[in-house]
N, CA, C and O atoms as a printed pandas DataFrame, in Angstrom:
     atom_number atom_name residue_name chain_id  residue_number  x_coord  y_coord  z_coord
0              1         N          UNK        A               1  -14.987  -11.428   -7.280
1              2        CA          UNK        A               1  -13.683  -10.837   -7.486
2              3         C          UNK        A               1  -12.612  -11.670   -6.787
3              4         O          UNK        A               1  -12.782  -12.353   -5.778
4              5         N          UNK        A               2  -11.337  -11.487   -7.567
5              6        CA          UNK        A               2  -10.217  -12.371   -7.037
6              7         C          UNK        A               2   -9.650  -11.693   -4.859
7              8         O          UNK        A               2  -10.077  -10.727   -4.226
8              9         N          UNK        A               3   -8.881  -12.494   -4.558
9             10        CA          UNK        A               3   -8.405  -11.642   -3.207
10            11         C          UNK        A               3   -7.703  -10.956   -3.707
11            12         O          UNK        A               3   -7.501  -11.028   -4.919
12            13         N          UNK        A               4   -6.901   -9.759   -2.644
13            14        CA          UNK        A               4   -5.949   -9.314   -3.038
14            15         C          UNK        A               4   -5.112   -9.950   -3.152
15            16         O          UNK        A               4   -5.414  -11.124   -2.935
16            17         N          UNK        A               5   -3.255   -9.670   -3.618
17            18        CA          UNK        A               5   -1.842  -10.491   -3.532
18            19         C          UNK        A               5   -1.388   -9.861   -2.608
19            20         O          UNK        A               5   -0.724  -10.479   -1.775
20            21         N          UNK        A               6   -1.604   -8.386   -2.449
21            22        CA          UNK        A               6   -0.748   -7.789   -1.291
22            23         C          UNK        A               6   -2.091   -7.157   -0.574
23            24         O          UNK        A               6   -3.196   -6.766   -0.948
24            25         N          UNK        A               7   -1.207   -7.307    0.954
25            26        CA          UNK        A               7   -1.848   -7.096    1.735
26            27         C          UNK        A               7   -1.441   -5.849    3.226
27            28         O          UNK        A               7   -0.472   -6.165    3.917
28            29         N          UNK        A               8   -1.921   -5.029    3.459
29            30        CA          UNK        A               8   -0.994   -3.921    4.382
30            31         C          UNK        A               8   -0.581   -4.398    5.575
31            32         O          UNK        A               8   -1.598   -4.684    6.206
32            33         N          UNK        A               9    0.284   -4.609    6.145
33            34        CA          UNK        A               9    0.460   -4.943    7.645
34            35         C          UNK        A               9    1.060   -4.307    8.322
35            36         O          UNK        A               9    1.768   -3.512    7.705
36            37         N          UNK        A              10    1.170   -4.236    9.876
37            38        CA          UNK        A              10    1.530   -2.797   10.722
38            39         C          UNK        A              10    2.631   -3.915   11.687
39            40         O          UNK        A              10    2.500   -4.989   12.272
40            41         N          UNK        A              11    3.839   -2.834   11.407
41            42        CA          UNK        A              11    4.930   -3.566   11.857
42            43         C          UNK        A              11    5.483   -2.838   13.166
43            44         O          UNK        A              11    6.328   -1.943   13.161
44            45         N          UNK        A              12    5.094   -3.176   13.862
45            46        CA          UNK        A              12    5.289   -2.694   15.781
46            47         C          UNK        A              12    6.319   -3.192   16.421
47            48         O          UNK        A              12    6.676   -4.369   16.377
48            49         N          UNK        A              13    6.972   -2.067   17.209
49            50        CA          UNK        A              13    8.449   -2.068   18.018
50            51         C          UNK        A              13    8.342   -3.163   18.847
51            52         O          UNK        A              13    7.427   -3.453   19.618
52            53         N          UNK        A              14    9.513   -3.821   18.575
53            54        CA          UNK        A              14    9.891   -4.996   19.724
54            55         C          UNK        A              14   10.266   -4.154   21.163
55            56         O          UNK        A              14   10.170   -4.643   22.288
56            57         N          UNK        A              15   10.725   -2.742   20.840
57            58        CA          UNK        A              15   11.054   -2.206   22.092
58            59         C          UNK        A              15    9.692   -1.711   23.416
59            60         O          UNK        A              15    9.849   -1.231   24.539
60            61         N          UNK        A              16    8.396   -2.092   22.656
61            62        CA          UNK        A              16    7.366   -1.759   23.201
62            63         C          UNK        A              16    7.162    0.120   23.577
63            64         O          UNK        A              16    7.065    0.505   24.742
64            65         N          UNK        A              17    7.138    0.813   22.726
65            66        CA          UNK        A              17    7.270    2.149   22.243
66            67         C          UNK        A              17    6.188    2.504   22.025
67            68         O          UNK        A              17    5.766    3.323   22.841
68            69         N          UNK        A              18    5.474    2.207   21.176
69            70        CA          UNK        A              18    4.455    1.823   20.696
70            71         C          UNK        A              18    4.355    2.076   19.219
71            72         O          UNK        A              18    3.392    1.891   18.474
72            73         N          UNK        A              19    5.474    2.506   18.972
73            74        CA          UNK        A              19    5.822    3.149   17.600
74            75         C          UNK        A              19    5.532    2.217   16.474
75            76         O          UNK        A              19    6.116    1.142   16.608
76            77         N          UNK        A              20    4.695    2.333   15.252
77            78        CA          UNK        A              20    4.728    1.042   14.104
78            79         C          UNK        A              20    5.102    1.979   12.721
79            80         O          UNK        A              20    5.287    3.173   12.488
80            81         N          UNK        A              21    5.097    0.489   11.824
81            82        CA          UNK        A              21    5.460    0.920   10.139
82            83         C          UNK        A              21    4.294    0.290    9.815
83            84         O          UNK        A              21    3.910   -0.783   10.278
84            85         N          UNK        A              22    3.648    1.086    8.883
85            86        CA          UNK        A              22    2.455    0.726    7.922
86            87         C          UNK        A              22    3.640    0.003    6.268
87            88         O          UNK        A              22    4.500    0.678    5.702
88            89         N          UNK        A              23    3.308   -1.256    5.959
89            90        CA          UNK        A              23    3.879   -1.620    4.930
90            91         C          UNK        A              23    3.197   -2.286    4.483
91            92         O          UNK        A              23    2.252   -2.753    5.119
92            93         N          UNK        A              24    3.488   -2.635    2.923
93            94        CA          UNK        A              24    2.618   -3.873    2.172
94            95         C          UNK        A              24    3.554   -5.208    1.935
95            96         O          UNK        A              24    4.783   -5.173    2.001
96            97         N          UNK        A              25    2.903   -6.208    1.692
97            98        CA          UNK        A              25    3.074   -8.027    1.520
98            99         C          UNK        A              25    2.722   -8.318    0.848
99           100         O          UNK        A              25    1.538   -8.069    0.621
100          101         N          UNK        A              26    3.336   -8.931    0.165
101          102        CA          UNK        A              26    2.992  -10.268   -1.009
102          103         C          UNK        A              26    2.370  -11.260   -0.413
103          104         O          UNK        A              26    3.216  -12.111   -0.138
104          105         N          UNK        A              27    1.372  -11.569   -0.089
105          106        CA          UNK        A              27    0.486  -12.392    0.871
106          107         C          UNK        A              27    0.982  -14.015    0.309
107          108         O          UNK        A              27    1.266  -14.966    1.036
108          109         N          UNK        A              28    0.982  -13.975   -1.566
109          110        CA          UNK        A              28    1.251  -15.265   -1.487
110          111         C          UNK        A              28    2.818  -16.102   -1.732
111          112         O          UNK        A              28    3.000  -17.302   -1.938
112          113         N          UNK        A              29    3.756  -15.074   -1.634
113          114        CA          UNK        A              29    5.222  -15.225   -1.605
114          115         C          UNK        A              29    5.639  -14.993   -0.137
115          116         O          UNK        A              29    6.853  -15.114   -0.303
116          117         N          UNK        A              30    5.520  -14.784    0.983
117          118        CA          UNK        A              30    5.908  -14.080    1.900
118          119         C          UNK        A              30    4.483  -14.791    3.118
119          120         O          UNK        A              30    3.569  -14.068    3.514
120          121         N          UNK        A              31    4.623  -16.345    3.527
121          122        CA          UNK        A              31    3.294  -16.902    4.049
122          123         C          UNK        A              31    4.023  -16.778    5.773
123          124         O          UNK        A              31    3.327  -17.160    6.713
124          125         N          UNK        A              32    5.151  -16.336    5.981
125          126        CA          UNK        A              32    5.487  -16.303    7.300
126          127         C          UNK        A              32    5.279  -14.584    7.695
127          128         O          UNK        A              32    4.953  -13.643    6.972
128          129         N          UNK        A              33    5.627  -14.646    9.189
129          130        CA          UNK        A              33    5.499  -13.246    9.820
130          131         C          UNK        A              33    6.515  -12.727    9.156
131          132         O          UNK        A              33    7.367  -13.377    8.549
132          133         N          UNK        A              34    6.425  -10.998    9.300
133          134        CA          UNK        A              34    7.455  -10.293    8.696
134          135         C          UNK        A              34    7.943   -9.658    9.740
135          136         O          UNK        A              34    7.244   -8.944   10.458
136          137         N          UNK        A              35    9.580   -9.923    9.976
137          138        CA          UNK        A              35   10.474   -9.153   10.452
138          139         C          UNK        A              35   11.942   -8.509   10.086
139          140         O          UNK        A              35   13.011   -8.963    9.678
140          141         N          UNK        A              36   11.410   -7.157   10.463
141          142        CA          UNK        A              36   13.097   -6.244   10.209
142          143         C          UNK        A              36   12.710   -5.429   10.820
143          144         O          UNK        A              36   11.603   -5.110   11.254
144          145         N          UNK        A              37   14.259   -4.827   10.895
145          146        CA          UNK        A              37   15.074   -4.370   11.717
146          147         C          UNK        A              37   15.382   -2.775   11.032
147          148         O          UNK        A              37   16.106   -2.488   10.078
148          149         N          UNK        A              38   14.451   -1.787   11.997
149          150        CA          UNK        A              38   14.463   -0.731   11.655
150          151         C          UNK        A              38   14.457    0.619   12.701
151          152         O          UNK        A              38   14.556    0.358   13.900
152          153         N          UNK        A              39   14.345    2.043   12.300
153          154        CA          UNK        A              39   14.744    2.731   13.427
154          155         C          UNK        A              39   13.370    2.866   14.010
155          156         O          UNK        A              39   12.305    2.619   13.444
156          157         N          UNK        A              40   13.577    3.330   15.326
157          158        CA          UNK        A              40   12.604    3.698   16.216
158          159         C          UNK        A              40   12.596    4.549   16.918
159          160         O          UNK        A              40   12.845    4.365   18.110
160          161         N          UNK        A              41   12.263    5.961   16.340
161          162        CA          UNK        A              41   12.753    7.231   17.002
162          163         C          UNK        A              41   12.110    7.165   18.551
163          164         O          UNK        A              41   12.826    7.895   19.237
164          165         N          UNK        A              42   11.404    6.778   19.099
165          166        CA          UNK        A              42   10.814    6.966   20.436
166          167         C          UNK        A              42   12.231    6.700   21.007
167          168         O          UNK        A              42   12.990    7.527   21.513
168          169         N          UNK        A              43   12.507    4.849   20.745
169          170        CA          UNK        A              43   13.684    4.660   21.657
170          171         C          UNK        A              43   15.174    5.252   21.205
171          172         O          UNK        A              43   16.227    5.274   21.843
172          173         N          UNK        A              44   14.867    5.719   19.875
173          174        CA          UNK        A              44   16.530    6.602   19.425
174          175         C          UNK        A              44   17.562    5.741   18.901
175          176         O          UNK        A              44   18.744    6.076   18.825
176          177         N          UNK        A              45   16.810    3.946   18.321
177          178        CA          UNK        A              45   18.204    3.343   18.177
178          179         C          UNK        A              45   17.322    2.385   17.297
179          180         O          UNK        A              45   16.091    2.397   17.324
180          181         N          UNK        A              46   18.082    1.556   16.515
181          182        CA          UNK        A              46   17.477    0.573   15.701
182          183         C          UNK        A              46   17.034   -0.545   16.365
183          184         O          UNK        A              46   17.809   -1.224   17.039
184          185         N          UNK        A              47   15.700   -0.846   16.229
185          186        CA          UNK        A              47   15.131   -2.392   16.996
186          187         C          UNK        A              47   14.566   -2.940   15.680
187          188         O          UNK        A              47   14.706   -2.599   14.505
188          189         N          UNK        A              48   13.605   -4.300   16.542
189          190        CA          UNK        A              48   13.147   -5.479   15.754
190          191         C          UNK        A              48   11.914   -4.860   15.616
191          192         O          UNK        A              48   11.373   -4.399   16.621
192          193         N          UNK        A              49   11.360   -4.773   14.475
193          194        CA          UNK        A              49    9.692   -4.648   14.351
194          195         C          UNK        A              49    9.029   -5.943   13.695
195          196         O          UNK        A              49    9.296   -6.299   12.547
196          197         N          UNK        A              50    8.456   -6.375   14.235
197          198        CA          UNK        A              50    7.376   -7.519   14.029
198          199         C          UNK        A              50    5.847   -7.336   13.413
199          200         O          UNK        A              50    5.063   -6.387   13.407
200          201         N          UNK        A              51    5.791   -8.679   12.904
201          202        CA          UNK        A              51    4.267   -7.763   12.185
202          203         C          UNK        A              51    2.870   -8.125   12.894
203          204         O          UNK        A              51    2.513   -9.257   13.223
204          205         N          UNK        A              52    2.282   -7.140   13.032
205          206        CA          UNK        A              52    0.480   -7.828   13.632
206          207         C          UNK        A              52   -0.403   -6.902   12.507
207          208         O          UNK        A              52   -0.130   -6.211   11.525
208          209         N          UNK        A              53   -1.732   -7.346   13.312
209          210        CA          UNK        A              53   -2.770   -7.369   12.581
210          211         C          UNK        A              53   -3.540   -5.851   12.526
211          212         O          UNK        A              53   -4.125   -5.312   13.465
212          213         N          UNK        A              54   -3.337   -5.241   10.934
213          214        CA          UNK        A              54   -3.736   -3.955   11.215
214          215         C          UNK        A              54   -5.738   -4.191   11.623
215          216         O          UNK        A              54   -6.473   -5.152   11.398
216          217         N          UNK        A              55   -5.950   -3.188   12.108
217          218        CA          UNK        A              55   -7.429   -2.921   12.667
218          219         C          UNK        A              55   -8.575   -2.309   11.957
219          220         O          UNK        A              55   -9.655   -2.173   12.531
């Protein structure tokens, strides 16, 4: 079977919260890390979420 094209990745607070976004990727359009800029109710204000490796 082929790989997938998209792939899920867990996008975790730059504010260290611990708060994340479960989202999907175009694995083969999109070959860098993914970052934006979204809310983060723990800290109450919009930060950077970065992407790592879901588990």
């Amino acid at each position: 079977m082929a790989k997938a094209v998209t792939v899920k990745v867990k996008l975790v607070s730059s504010a260290d919260t611990g708060f994340y976004y479960v989202t999907k990727k175009n694995s083969r359009t999109m070959t860098d890390k993914l970052v934006k800029k979204k809310y983060d109710p723990v800290a109450k204000k919009h930060v950077e979420f970065r992407e790592s490796r879901i588990k």
